[in-house]
N, CA, C and O atoms as a printed pandas DataFrame, in Angstrom:
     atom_number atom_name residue_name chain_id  residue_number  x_coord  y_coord  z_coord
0              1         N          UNK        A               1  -16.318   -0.779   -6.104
1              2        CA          UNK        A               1  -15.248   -0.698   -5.122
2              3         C          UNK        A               1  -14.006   -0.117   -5.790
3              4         O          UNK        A               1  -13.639   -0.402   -6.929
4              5         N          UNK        A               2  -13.355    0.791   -4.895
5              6        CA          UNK        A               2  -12.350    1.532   -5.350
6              7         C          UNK        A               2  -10.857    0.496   -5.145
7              8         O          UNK        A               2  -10.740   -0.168   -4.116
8              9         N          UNK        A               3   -9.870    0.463   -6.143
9             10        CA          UNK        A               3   -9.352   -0.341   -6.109
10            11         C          UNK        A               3   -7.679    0.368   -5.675
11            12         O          UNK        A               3   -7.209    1.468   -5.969
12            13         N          UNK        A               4   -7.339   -0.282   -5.220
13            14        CA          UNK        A               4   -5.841    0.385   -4.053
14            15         C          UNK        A               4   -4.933    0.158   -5.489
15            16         O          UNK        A               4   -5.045   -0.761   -6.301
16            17         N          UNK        A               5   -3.744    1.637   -5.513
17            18        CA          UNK        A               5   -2.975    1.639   -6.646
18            19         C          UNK        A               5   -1.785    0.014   -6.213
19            20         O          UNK        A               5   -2.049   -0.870   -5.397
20            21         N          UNK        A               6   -1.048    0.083   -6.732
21            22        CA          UNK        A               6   -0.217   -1.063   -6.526
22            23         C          UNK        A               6    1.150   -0.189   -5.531
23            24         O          UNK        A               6    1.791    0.824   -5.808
24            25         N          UNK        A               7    1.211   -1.253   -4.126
25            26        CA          UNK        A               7    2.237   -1.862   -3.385
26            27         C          UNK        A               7    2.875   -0.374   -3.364
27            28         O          UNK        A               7    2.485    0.478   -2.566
28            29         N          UNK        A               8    4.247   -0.067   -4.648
29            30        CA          UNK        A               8    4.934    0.829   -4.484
30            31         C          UNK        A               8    4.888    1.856   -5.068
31            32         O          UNK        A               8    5.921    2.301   -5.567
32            33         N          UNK        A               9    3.694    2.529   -5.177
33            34        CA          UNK        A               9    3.314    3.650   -5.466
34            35         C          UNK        A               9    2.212    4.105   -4.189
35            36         O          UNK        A               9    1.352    4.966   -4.376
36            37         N          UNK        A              10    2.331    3.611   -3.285
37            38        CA          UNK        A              10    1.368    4.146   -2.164
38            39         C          UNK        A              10    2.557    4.931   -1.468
39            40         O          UNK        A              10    3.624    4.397   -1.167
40            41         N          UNK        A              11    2.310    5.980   -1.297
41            42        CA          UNK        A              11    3.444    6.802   -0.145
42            43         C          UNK        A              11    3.445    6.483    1.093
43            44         O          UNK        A              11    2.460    5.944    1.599
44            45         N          UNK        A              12    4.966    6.868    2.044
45            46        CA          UNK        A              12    5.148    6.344    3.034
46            47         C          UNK        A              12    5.752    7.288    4.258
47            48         O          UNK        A              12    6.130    7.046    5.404
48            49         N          UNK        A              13    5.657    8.428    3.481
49            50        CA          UNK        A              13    6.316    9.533    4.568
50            51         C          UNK        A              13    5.449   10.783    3.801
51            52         O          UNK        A              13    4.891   10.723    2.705
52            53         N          UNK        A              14    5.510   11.724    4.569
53            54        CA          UNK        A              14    5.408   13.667    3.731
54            55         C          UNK        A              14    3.869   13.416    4.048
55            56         O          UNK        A              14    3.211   12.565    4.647
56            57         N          UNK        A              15    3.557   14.952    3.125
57            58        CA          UNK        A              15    2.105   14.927    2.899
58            59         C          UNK        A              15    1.089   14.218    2.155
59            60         O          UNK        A              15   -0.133   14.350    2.224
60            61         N          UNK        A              16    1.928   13.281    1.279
61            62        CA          UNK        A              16    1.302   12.549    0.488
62            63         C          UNK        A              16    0.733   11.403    1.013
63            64         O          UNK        A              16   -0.323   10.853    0.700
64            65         N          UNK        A              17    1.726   11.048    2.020
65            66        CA          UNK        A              17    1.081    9.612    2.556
66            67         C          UNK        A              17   -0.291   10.323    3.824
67            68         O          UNK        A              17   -1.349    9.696    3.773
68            69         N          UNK        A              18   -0.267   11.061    4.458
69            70        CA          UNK        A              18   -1.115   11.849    5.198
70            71         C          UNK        A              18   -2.753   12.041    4.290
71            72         O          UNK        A              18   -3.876   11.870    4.766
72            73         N          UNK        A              19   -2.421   12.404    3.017
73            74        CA          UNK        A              19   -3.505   12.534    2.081
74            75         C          UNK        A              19   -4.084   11.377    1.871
75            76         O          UNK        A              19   -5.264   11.045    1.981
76            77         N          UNK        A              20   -3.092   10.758    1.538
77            78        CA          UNK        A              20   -3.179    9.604    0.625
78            79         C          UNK        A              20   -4.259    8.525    1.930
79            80         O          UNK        A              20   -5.003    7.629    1.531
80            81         N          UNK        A              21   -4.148    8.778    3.005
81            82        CA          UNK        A              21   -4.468    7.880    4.587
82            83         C          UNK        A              21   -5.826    8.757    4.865
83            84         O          UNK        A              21   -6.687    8.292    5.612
84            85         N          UNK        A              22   -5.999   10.070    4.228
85            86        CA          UNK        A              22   -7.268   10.400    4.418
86            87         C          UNK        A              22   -8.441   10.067    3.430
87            88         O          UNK        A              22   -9.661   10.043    3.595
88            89         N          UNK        A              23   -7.386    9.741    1.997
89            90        CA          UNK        A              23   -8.483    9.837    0.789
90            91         C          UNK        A              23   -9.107    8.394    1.053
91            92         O          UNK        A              23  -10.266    8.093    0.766
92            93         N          UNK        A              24   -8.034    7.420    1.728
93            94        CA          UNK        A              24   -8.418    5.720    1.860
94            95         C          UNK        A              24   -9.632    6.047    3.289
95            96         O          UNK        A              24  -10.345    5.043    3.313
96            97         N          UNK        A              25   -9.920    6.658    3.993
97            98        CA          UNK        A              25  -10.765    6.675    4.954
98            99         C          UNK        A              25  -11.800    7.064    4.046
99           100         O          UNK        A              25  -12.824    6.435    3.783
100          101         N          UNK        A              26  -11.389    8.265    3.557
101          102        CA          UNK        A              26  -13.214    8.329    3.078
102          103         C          UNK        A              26  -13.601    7.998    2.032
103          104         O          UNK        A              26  -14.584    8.557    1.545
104          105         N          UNK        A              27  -12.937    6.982    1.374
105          106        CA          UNK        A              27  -12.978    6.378    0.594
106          107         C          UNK        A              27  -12.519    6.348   -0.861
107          108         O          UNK        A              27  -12.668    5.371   -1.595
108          109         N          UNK        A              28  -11.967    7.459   -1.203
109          110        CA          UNK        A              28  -11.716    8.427   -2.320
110          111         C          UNK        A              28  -10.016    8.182   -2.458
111          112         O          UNK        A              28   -9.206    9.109   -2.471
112          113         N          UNK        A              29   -9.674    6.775   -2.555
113          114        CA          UNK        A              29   -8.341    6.617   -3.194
114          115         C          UNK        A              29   -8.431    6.334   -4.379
115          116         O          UNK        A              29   -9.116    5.451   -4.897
116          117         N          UNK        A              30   -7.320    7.527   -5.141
117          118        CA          UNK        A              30   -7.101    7.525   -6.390
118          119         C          UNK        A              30   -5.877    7.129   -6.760
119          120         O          UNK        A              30   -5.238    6.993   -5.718
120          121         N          UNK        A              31   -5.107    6.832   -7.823
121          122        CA          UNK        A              31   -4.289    6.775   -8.217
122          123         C          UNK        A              31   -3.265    7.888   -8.193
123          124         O          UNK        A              31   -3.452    9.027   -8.621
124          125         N          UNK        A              32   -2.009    7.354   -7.565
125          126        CA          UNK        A              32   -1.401    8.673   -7.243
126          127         C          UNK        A              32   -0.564    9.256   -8.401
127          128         O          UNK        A              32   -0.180    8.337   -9.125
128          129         N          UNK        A              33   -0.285   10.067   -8.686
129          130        CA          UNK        A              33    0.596   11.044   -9.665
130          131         C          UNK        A              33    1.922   11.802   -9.315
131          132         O          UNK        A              33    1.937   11.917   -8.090
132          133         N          UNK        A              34    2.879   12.285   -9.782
133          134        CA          UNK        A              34    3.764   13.024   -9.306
134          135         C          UNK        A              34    3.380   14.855   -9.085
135          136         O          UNK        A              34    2.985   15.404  -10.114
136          137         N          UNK        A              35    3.460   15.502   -8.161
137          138        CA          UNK        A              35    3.171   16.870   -8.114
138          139         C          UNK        A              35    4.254   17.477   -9.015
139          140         O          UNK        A              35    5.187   16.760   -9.374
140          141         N          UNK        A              36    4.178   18.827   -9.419
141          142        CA          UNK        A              36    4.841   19.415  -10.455
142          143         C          UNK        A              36    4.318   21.076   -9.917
143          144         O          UNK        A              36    3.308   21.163   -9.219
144          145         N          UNK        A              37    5.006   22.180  -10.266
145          146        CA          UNK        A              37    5.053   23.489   -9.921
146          147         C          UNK        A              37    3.892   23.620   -8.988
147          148         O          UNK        A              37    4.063   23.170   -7.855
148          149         N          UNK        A              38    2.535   24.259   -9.329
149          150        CA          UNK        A              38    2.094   24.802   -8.124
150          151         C          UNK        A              38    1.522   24.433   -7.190
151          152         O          UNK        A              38    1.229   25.066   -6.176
152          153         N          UNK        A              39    1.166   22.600   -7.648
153          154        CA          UNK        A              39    0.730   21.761   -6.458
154          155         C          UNK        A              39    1.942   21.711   -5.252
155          156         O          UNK        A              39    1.942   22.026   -4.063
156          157         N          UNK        A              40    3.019   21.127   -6.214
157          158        CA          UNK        A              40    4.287   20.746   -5.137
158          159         C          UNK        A              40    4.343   21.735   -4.384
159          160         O          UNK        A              40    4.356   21.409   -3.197
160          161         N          UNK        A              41    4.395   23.194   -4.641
161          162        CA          UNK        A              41    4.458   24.352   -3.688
162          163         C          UNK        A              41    3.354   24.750   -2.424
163          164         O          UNK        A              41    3.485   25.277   -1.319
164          165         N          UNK        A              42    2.184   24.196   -3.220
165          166        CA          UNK        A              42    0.649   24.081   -1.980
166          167         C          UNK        A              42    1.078   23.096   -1.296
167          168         O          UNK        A              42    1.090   23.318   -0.086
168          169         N          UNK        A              43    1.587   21.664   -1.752
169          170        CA          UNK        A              43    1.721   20.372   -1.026
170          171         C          UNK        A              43    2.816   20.728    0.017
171          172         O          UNK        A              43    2.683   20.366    1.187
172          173         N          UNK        A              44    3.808   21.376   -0.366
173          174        CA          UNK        A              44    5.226   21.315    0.930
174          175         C          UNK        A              44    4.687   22.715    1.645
175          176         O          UNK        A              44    5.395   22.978    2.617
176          177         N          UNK        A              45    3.729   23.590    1.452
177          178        CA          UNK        A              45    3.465   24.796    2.377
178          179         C          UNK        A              45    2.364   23.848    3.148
179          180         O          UNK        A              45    2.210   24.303    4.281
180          181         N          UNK        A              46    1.677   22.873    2.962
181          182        CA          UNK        A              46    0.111   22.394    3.681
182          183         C          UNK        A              46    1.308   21.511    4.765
183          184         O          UNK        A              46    1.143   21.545    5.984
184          185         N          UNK        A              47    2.110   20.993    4.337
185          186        CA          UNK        A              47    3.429   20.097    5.261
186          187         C          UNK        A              47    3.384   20.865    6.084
187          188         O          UNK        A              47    2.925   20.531    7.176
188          189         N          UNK        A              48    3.786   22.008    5.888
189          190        CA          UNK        A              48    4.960   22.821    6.573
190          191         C          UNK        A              48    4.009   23.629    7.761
191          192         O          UNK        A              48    4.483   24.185    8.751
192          193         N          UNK        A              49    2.546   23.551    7.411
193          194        CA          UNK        A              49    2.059   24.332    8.015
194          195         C          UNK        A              49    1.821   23.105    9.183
195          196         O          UNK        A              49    2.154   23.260   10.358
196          197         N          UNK        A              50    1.281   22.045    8.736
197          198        CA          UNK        A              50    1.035   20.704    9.299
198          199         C          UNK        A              50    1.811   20.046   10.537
199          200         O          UNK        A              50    1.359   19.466   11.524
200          201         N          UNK        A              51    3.410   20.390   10.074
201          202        CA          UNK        A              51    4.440   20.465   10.812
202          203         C          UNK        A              51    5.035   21.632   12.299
203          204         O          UNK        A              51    5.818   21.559   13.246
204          205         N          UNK        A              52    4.120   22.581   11.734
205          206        CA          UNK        A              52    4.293   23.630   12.738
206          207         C          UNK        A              52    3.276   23.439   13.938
207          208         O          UNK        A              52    3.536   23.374   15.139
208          209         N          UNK        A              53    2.367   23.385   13.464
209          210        CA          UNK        A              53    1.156   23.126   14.182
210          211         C          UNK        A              53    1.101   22.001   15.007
211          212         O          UNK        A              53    0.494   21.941   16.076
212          213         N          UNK        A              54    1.625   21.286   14.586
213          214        CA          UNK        A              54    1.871   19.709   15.304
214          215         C          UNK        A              54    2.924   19.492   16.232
215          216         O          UNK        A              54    3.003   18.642   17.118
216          217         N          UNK        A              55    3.974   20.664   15.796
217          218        CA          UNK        A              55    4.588   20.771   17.170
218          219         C          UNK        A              55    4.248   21.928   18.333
219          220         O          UNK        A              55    4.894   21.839   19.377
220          221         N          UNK        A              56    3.522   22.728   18.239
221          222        CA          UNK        A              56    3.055   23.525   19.513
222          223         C          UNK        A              56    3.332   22.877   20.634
223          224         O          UNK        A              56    3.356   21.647   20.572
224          225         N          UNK        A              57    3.575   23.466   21.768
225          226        CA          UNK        A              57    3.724   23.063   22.860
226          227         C          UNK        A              57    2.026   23.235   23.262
227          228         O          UNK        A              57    1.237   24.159   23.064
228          229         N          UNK        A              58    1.877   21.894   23.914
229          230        CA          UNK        A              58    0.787   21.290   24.306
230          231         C          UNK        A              58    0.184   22.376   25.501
231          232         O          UNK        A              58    1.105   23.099   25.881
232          233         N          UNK        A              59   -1.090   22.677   26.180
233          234        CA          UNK        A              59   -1.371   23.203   27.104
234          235         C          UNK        A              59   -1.610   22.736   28.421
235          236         O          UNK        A              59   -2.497   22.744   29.275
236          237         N          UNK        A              60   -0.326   22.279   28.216
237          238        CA          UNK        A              60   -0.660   21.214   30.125
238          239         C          UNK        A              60    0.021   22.393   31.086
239          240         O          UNK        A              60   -0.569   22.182   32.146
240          241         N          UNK        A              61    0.425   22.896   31.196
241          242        CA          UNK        A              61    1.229   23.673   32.309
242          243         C          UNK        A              61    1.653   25.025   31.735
243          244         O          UNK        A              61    1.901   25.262   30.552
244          245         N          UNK        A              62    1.703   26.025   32.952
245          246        CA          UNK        A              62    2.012   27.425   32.693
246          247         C          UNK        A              62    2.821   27.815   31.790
247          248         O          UNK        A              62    2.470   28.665   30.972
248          249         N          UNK        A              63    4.262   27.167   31.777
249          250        CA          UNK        A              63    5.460   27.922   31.120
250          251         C          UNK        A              63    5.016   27.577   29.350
251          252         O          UNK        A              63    5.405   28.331   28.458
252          253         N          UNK        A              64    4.297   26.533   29.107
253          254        CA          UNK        A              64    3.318   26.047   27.796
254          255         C          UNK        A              64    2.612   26.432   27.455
255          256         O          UNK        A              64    2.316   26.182   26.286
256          257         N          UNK        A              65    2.081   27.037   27.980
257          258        CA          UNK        A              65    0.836   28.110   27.623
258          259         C          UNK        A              65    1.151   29.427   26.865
259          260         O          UNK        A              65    0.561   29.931   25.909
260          261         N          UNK        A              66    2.790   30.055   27.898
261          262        CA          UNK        A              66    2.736   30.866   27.369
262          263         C          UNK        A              66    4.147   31.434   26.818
263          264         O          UNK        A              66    4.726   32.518   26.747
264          265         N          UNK        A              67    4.475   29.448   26.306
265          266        CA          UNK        A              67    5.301   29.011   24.867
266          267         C          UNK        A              67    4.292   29.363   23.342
267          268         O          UNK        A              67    4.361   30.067   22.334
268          269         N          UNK        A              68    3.333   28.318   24.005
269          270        CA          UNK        A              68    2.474   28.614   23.229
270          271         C          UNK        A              68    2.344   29.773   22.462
271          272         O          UNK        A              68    2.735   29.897   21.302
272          273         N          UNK        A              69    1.679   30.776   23.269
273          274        CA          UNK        A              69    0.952   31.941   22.985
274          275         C          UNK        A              69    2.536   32.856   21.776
275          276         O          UNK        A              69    2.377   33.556   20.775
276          277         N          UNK        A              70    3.667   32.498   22.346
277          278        CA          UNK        A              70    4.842   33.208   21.622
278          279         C          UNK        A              70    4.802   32.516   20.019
279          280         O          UNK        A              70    4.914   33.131   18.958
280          281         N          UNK        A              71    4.677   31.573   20.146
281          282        CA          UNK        A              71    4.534   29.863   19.143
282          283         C          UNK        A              71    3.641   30.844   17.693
283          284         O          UNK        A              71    4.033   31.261   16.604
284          285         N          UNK        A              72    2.318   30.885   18.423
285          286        CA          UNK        A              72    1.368   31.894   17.624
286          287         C          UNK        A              72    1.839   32.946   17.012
287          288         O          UNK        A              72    2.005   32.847   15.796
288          289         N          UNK        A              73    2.130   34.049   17.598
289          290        CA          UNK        A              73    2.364   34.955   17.237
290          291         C          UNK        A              73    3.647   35.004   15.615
291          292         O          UNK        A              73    3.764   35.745   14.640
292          293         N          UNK        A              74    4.397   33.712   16.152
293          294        CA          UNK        A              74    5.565   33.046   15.021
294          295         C          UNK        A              74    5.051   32.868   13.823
295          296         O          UNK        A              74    5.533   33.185   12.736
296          297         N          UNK        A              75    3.657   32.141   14.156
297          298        CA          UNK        A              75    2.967   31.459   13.068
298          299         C          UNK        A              75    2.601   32.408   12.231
299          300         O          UNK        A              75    3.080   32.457   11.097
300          301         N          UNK        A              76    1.727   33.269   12.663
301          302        CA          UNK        A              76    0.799   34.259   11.884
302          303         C          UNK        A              76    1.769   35.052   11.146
303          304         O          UNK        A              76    1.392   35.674   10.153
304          305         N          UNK        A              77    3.397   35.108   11.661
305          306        CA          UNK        A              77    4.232   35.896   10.966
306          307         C          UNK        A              77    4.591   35.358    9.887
307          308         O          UNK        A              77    4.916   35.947    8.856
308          309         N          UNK        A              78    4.550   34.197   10.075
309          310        CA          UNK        A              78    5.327   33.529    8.678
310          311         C          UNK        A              78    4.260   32.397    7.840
311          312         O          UNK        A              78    4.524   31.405    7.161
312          313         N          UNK        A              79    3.174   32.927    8.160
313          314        CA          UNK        A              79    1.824   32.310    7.645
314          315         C          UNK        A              79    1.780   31.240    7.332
315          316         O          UNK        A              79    1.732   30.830    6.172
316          317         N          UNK        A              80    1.792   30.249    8.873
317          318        CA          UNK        A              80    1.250   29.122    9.266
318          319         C          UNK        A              80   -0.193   28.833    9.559
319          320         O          UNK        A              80   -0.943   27.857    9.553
320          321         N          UNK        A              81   -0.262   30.513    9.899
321          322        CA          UNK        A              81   -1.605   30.428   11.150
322          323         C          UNK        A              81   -2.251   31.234   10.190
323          324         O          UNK        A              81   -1.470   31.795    9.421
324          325         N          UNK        A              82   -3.514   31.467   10.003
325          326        CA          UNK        A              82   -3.996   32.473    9.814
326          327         C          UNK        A              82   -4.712   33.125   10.753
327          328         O          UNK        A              82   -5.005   32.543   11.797
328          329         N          UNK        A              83   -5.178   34.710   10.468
329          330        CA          UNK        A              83   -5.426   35.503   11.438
330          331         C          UNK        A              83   -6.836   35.291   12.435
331          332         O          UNK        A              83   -6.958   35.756   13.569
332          333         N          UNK        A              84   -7.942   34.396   11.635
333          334        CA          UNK        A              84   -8.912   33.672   12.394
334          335         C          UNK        A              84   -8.308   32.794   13.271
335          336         O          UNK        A              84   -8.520   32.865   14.481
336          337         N          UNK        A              85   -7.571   31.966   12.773
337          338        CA          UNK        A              85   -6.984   30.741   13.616
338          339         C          UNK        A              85   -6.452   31.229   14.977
339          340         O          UNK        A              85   -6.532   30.663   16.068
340          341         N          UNK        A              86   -5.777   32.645   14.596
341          342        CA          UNK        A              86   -4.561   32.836   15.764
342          343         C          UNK        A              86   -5.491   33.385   17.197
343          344         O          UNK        A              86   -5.393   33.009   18.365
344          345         N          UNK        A              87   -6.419   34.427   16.568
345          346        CA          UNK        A              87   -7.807   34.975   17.463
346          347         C          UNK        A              87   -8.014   34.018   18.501
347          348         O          UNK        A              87   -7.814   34.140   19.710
348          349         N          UNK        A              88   -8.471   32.988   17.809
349          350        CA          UNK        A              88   -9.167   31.332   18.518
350          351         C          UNK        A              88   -8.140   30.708   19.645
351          352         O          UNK        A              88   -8.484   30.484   20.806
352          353         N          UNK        A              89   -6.504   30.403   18.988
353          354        CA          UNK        A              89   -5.367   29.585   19.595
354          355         C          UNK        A              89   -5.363   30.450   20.895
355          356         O          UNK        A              89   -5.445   30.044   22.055
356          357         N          UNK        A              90   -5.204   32.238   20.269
357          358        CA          UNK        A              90   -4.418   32.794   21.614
358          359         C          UNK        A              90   -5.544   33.308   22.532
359          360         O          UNK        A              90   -5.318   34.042   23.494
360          361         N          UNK        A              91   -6.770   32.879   22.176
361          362        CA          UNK        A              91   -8.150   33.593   23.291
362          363         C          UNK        A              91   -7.982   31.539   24.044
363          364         O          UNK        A              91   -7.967   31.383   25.265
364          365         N          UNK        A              92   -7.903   30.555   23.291
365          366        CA          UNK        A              92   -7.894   29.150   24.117
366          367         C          UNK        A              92   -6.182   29.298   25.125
367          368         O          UNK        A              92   -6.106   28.813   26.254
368          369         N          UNK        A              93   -5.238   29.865   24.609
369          370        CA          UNK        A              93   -4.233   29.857   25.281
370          371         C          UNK        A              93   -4.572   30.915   26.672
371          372         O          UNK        A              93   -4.636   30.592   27.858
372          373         N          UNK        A              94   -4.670   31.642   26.335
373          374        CA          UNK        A              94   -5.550   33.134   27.874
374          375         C          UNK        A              94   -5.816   32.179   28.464
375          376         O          UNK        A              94   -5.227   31.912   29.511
376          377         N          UNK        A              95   -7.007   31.212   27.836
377          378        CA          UNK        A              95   -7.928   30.756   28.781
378          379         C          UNK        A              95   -6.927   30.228   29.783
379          380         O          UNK        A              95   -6.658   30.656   30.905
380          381         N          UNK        A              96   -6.416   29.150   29.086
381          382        CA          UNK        A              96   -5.382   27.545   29.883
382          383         C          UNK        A              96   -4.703   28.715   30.909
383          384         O          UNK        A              96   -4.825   28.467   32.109
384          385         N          UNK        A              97   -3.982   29.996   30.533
385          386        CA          UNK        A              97   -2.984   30.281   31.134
386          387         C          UNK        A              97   -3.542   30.976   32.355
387          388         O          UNK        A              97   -2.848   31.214   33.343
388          389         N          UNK        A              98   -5.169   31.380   32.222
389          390        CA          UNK        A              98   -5.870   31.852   33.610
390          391         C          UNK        A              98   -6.375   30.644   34.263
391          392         O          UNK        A              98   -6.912   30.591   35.369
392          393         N          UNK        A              99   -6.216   29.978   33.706
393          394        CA          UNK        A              99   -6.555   28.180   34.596
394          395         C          UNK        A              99   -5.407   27.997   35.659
395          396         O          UNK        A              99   -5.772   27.907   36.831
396          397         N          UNK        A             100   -4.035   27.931   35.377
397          398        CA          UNK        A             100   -2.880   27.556   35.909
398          399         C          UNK        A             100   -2.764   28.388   37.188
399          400         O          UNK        A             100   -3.113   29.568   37.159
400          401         N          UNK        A             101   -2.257   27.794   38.388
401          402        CA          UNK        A             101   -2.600   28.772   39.126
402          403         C          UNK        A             101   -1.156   29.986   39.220
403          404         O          UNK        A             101   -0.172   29.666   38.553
404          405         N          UNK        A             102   -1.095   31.050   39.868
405          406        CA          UNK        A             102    0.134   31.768   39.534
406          407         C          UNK        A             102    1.018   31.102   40.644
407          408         O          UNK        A             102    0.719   30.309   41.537
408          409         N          UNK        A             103    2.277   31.721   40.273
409          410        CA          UNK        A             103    3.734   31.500   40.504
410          411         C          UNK        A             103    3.411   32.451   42.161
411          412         O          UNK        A             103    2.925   33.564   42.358
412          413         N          UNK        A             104    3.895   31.489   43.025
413          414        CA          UNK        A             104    4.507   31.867   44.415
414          415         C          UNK        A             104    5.321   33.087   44.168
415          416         O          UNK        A             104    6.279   33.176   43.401
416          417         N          UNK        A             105    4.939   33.783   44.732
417          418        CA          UNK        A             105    6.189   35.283   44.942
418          419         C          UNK        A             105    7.021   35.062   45.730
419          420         O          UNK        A             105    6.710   34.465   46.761
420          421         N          UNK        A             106    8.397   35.488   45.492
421          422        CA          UNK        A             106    9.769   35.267   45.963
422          423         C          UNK        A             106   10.126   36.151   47.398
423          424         O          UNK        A             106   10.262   37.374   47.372
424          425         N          UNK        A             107   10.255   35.327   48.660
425          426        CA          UNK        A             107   10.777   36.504   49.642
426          427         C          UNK        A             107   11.206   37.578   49.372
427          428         O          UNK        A             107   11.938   37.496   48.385
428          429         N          UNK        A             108   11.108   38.718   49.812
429          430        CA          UNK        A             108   11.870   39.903   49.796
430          431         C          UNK        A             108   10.801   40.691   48.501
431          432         O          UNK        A             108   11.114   41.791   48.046
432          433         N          UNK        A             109   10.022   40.229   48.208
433          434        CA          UNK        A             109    9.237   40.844   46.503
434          435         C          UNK        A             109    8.212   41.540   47.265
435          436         O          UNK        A             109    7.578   40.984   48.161
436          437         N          UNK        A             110    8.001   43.053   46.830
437          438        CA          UNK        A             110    6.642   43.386   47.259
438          439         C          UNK        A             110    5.607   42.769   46.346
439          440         O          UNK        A             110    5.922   42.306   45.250
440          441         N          UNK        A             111    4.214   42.768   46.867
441          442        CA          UNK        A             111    3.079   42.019   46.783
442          443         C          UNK        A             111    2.518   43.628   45.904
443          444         O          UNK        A             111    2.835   44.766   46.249
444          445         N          UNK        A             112    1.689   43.267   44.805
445          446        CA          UNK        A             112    1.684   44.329   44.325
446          447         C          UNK        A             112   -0.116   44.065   44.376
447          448         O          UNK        A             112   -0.879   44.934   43.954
């Protein structure tokens, strides 16, 4: 049996405690360490990507969908997303946004 580090060395916020809550599920808690150059830089970009992603606007309704779909395009720019990922998000976003039904046309608008 794997034995839990002590009390105040278990993290409680960031990516560490996120890790740290996956390694205790699958069983694989280790003793934690301090990050240093190129982990700390993988660890706050896996955050950051973690963080972006987690806030997307959800696909419940039209104007979300195609928040969304703008959301994406953000990502892949500043490489949150990668370019498989974005394929997938913005062909599931199409979908939601041909689900929704369209917007009532406004008196006086020709019908095109």
């Amino acid at each position: 049996m794997i034995q839990s580090p002590p009390l105040e060395t278990i993290p409680t916020t960031g990516f560490a405690a996120l890790q740290y809550q996956l390694d205790q599920k699958a069983g694989k808690a280790r003793p934690l360490r301090p990050l240093a150059g190129e982990e700390l830089i993988e660890a706050a970009e896996a955050a950051a990507r973690l963080g972006y992603l987690g806030a997307m606007p959800r696909l419940t309704k039209r104007s979300n969908a195609q928040a969304s779909i703008a959301c994406i395009a953000v990502g892949v720019q500043r490489r949150y997303i990668s370019g498989v990922e974005a394929r997938t998000m913005l062909y599931t976003a199409q979908l939601a946004l041909g689900a929704f039904p369209k917007r009532q046309q406004q008196k006086g608008r020709k019908q095109k």
